[in-house]
C-alpha positions as a Markdown table, in Angstrom:
| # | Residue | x | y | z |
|---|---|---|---|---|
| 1 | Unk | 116.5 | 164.6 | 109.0 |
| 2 | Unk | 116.2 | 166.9 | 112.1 |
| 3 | Unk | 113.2 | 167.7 | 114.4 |
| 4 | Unk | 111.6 | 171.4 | 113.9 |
| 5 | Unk | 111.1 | 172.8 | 117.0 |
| 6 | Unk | 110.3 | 176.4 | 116.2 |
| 7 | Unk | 106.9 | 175.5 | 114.1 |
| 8 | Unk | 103.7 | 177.5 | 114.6 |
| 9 | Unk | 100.6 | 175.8 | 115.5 |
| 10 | Unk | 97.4 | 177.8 | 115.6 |
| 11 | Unk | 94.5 | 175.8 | 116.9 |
| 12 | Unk | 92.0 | 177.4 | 114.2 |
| 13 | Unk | 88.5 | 175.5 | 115.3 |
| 14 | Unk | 88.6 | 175.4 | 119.1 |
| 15 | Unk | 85.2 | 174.2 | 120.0 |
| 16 | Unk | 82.9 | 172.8 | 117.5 |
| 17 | Unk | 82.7 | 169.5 | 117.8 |
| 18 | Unk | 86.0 | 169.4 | 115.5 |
| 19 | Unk | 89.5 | 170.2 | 115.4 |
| 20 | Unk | 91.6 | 171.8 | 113.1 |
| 21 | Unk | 95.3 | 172.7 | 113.6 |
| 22 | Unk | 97.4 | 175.0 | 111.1 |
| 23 | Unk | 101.2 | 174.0 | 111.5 |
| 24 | Unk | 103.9 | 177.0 | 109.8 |
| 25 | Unk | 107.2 | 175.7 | 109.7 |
| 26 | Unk | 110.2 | 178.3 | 109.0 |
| 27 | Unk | 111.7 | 178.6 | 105.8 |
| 28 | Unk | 114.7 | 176.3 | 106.6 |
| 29 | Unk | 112.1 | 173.5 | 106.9 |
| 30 | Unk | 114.0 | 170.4 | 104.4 |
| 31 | Unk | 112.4 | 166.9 | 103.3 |
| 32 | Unk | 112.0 | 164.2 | 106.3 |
| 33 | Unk | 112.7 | 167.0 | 109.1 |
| 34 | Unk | 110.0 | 166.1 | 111.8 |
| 35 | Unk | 107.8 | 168.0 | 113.6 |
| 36 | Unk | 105.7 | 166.5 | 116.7 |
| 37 | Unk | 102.8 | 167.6 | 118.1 |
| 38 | Unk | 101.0 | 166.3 | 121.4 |
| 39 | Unk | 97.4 | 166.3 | 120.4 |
| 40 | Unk | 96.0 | 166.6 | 124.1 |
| 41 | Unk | 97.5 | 170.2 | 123.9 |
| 42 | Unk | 95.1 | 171.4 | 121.3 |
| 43 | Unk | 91.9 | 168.7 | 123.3 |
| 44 | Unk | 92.5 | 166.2 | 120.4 |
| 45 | Unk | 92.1 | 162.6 | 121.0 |
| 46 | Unk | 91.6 | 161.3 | 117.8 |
| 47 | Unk | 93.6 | 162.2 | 114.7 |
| 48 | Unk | 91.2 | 162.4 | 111.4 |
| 49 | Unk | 94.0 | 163.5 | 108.9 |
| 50 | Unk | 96.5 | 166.3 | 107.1 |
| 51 | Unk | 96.9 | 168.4 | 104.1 |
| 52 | Unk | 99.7 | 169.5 | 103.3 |
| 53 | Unk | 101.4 | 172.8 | 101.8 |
| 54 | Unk | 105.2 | 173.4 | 100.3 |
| 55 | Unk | 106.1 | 177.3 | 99.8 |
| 56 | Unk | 108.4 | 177.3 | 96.8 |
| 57 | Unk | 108.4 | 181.0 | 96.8 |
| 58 | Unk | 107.6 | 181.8 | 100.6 |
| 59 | Unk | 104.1 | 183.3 | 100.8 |
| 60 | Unk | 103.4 | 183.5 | 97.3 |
| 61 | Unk | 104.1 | 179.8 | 95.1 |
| 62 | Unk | 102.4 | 177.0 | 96.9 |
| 63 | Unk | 102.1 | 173.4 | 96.2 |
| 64 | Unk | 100.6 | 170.8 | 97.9 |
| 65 | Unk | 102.6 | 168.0 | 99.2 |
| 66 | Unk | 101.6 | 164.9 | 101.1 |
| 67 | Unk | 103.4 | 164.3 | 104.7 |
| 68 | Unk | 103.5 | 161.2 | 106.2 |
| 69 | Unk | 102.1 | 161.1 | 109.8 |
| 70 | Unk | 102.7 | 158.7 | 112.7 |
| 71 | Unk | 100.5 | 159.0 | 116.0 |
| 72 | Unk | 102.3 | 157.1 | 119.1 |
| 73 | Unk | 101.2 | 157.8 | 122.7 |
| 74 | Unk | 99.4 | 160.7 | 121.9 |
| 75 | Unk | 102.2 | 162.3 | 119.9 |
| 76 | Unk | 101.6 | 163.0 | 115.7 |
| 77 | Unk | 104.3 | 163.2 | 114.6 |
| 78 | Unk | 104.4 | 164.7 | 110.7 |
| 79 | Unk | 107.4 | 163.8 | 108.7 |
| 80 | Unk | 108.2 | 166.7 | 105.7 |
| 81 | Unk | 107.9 | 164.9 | 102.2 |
| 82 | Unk | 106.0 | 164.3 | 98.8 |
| 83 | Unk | 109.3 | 166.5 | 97.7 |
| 84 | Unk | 112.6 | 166.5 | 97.8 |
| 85 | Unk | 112.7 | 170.1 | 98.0 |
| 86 | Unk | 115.1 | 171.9 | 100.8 |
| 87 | Unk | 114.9 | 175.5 | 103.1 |
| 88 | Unk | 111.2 | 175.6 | 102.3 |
| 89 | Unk | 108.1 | 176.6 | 103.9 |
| 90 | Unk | 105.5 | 174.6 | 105.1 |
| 91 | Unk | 101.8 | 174.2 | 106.1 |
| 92 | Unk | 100.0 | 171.5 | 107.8 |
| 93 | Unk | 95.9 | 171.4 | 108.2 |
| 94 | Unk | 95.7 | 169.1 | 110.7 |
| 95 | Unk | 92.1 | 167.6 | 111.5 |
| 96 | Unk | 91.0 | 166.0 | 114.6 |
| 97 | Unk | 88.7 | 165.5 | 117.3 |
């Protein structure tokens, strides 16, 4: 297990009411690597939920794949799993407000 610092996060709904955060991990992204977010960054304070994507084939096979999430001190943290898959691509939807 090893934190991802390189990830992508695109805040995608800025200012309706909701939030909605797209997380792109690189390639090299393996089961229960961790990625954390501070939610105040993106003007979330509460976090609603994620759905998850696994690139078996980088941008063209994807699965879904259920993270687990933990939110501590204003920090979510999303932990890579649902597969035991290895050097893979992944997208978060995160939803918030």
């Amino acid at each position: 297990m090893a934190a991802i610092t390189t990830s992508t996060v695109t805040d995608t709904i800025p200012a309706l009411g909701r939030k909605m955060l797209m997380v792109e991990t690189p390639a090299t992204a393996d089961s229960d690597d961790t990625i954390a977010i501070t939610l105040a960054n993106y003007g979330i304070t509460t976090f609603l939920g994620i759905i998850g994507f696994e690139h078996t084939t980088t941008d063209s096979v994807v699965t879904t794949e259920a993270p687990t999430t933990a939110v501590s001190a204003g920090v979510l943290t999303i932990t890579i799993g649902g597969s035991s898959d290895d050097d893979e691509k992944r997208v978060y939807i995160v939803y918030g407000k």
